[in-house]
C-alpha positions in Angstrom: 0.0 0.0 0.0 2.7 2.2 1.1 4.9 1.9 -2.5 1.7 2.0 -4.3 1.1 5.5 -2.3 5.0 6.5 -3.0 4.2 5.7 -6.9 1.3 8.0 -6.9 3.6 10.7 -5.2 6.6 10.5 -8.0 3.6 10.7 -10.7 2.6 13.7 -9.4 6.0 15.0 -8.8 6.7 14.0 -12.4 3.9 15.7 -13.5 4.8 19.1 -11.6 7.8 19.1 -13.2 7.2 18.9 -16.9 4.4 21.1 -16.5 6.5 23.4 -16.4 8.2 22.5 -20.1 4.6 23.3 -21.3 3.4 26.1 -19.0 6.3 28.3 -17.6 5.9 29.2 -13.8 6.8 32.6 -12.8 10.5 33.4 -12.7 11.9 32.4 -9.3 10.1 29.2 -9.3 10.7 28.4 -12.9 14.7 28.7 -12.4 14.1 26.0 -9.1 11.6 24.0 -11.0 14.4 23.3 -14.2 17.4 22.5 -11.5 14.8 19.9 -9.4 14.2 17.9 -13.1 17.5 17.9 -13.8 18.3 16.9 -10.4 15.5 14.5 -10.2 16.5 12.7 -13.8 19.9 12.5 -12.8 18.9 10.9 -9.7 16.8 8.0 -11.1 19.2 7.7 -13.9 22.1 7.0 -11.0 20.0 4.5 -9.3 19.3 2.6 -12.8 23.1 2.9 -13.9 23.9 1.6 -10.2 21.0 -1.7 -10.2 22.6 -2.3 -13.8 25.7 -2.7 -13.1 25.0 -5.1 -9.7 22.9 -7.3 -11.6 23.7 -10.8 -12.5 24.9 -11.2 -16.4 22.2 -14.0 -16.5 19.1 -11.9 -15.1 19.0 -9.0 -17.0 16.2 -6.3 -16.2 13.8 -5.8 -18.8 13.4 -3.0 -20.2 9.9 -2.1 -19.3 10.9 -2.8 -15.6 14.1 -0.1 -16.3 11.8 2.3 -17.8 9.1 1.5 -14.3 13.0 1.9 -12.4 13.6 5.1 -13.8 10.2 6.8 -13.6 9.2 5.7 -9.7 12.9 5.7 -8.3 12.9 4.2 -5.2 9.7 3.2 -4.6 9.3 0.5 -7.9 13.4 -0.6 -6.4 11.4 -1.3 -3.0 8.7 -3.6 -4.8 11.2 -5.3 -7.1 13.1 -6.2 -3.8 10.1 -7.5 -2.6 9.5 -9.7 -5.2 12.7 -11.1 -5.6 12.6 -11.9 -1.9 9.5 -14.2 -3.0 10.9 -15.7 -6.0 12.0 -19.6 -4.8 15.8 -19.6 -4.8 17.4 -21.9 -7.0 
């Protein structure tokens, strides 16, 4: 429920911030609105490079699940730890 509620939260956060690609906020915000998606794509994009390059060569991430990665952040990392938690080992 809670990662569900976190996804929700980064959509909206998402959405707040390329709003402003379309419809320019006034100035002061604008300027802090362009430096928190760079920051923010950076961010996710660091996370991704970082899952990438611990993963196994023979269980590669999809890349539906690296696009899910890079758009949520931490909260889709938290539910695919969960499930690979479940997963029967081997």
């Amino acid at each position: 429920m809670w990662i569900n509620f976190g996804r929700l939260l980064m959509l909206t956060t998402w959405g707040f911030l390329l709003l402003n690609l379309f419809r320019f906020f006034p100035k002061p915000l604008r300027y802090f609105i362009d430096v928190a998606m760079i920051f923010m794509m950076l961010m996710h994009g660091l996370q991704l490079a970082l899952l990438r390059s611990t993963q196994p060569k023979d269980q590669p991430i999809s890349g539906w699940q690296q696009t899910k990665i890079f758009i949520f952040g931490v909260f889709e990392l938290l539910a695919w730890q969960k499930k690979q938690l479940q997963l029967p080992k081997k």
